[in-house]
Steps between C-alpha positions, in 0.01 A plus 500: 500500500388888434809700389464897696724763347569770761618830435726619768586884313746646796842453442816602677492690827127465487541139589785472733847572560879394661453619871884660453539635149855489542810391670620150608096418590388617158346135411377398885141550501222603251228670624180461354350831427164626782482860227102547430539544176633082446239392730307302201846351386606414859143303556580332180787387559445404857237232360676366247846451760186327761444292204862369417510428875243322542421314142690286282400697160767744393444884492652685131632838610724720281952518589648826317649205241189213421164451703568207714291252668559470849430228765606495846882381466452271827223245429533264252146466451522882376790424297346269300204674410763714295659221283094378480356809407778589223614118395864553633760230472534418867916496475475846414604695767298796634614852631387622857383867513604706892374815532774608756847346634297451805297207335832373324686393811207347591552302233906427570478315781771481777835322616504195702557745825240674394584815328331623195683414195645818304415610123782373318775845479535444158141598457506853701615724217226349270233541746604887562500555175172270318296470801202558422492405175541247214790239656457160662800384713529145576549389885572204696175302558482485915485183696229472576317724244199668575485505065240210388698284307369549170622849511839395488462178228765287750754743485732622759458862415227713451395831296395793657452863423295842588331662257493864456123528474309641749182303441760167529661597804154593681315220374798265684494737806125382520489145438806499781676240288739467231374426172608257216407661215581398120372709221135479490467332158374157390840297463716577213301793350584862514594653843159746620555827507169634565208376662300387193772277387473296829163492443487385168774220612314410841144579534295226651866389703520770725285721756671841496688687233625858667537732162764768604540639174753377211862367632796743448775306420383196337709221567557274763782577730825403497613233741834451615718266686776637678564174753758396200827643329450635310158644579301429211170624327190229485249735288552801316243752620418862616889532626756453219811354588708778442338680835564188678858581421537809620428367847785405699543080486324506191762583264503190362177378495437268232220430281307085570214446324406412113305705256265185444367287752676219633234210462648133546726626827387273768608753815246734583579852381696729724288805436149548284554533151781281422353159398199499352351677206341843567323810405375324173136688331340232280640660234796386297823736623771581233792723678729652299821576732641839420817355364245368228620778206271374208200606760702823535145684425244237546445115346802322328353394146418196595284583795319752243386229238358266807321782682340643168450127333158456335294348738226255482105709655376297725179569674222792483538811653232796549231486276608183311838637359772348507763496764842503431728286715823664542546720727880613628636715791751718461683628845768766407765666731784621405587451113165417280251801357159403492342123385876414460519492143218313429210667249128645673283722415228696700773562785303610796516475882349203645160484663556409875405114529221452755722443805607796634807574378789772655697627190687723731843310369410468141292590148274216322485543139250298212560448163413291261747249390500483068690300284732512220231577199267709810250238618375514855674207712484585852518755748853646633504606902790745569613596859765749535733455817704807435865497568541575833622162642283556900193564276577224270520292823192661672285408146614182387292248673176709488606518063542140491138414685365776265558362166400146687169659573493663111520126415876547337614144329895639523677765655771681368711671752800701464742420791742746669858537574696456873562280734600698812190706602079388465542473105631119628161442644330565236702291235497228776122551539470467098715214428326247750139639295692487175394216275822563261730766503703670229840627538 
């Protein structure tokens, strides 16, 4: 199977927009966009919606949090292609993307007399204030669903949301059905957050990548349930809990899932995320939490002596020298100056690999890692987050696949404090890729 990667550059009003911007019908319908100047876009996009219509191969298109890769939410024959083409555990539940509230009652279903069954009141003040955007509410699963079963994993309940991007929401307007669409990544490695990375996870599994430029926030999206009491919080994502709270009957939402995955549980998973292992580069991870105080400004001692060890050359590298076969990956955020304590020399920026690369959210530094009496022992990759937590968020996966693609053997990543807004994400997203953690 050929791989395409489509550029679709419009974005915003260019592409579509809610026929009310405003008022009780804000969310009803989206519009996709008849301007000139999207024409190319629109054409692009119109194929590729024709195509998860019609075929069973799932269509990668960038969300304002991950690319995900959609199928048509209502045939289970498209469904599956998704857990084929990315090796998905099929208890894992998927989340269906609307591009309007018209679409979502379609989805609800109706009373025994007949009358369409209502969104949940709990969820209004949520919707009013998220919607579009980074939060997946779950719903009652109708009887009879027109979901394929595999979207749902045997639940009763299903996970739905509408993403803020305009590309998304057009790209669902045109295919004219929901889409189930989990992050566009080969099972349990890094989320995608640009169009290479799908690429480099799924070419030769997929027909159509649609590269909308890099993802803005970074994460996945949060899901909720609020059919319990307390309402509680499945995944940390792009909405922290503390701006759940400030929505009336969410006061006291509670947090429900694990910072590692839950492997061995024999119920399927309530929401994505929660059981299995995931976001993980080849790499060894080593997190250091930000309670960690020895770490305070970069590796504890211990952590030093193993990443600058002596190590054994092993192979030839250009010209017949020798190749040195340590190589670490430093990502720093909030607390560690440059390399992280560990001793380089010739400090320079990186050379972009040969993917392209977006470095929009963060700097690649070289040097070369020396040891205690000066001799050459490997190279030392340095990405710098900065410390604003959103671009912290918006970086990380994209860091972690970059130091896979430098050919890092471990990563060294200094983690970040809170537990209320996105900085839970991305601790959440970093323990289930951590392979040990110090604290």
């Amino acid at each position: 199977m050929q791989t395409r990667v489509i550029k679709v550059p419009a974005r915003g009003s260019e592409l579509g927009h809610f026929r009310d911007s405003q008022g009780p019908n804000r969310l009803e319908e989206w519009c996709v966009s008849d301007a000139p100047a999207s024409r190319d876009s629109i054409a692009a996009l119109t194929e590729a919606g024709a195509h998860l219509r019609d075929k069973d191969t799932p269509v990668a298109f960038p969300t304002e949090t991950v690319y995900g890769l959609g199928a048509d939410a209502t045939r289970s024959a498209a469904v599956k292609g998704i857990y084929a083409a990315k090796g998905r555990p099929s208890d894992n539940p998927l989340i269906v993307h609307v591009c309007d509230l018209r679409m979502l009652r379609q989805l609800l279903g109706t009373t025994p007399d007949g009358q369409a069954n209502p969104l949940p009141e709990r969820y209004a003040a949520l919707i009013e204030r998220f919607w579009p955007g980074p939060l997946t509410i779950l719903l009652p699963n109708a009887q009879p669903s027109r979901l394929a079963p595999e979207v749902t994993a045997g639940l009763g309940t299903f996970g739905v949301r509408m993403p803020s991007a305009a590309l998304a929401l057009s790209l669902i307007q045109l295919a004219g059905v929901p889409l189930a669409a989990p992050s566009a990544n080969a099972s349990t490695k890094p989320s995608p957050t640009a169009a290479h990375h799908v690429r480099t996870d799924l070419d030769g599994r997929i027909e159509h990548i649609l590269d909308g430029g890099p993802s803005q926030v970074g994460v996945e999206s949060t899901v909720v349930d609020g059919l319990c009491e307390p309402p509680v919080v499945l995944r940390p994502g792009g909405v922290g809990i503390d701006a759940l709270r400030a929505c009336p009957g969410w006061e006291h939402v509670v947090k429900a899932y694990q910072d590692h995955s839950e492997e061995g549980s024999k119920a399927a998973p309530r929401a994505p995320g929660m059981k299995y292992k995931h976001y993980s580069p080849r790499a060894r991870v080593v997190l250091y939490e930000a309670s960690c105080q020895a770490a305070a400004d970069g590796l504890a001692a211990a952590d030093l002596e193993e990443a600058a060890a002596q190590v054994v050359e092993n192979g030839q590298g250009v010209n017949g020298a020798a190749r040195p076969t340590r190589t670490v990956g430093i990502i720093r955020t909030q607390r560690w100056k440059a390399a992280a304590g560990l001793h380089v020399q010739n400090w320079r920026e990186a050379a972009p690999v040969a993917m392209e690369i977006d470095k929009s959210a963060y700097e690649v530094y070289r040097g070369d890692l020396v040891g205690a009496s000066g001799q050459l022992i490997g190279e030392l990759f340095d990405v710098n987050l900065g410390k604003d937590t959103s671009g912290i968020a918006q970086g990380l996966f994209a860091a972690l696949r970059e130091l896979d693609s430098r050919g890092a053997d471990t990563i060294f990543v200094d983690g970040i404090d809170g537990e209320l807004d996105i900085a839970a994400a991305v601790m959440n997203r970093l323990r289930k890729a951590a392979s040990e953690l110090r604290s």
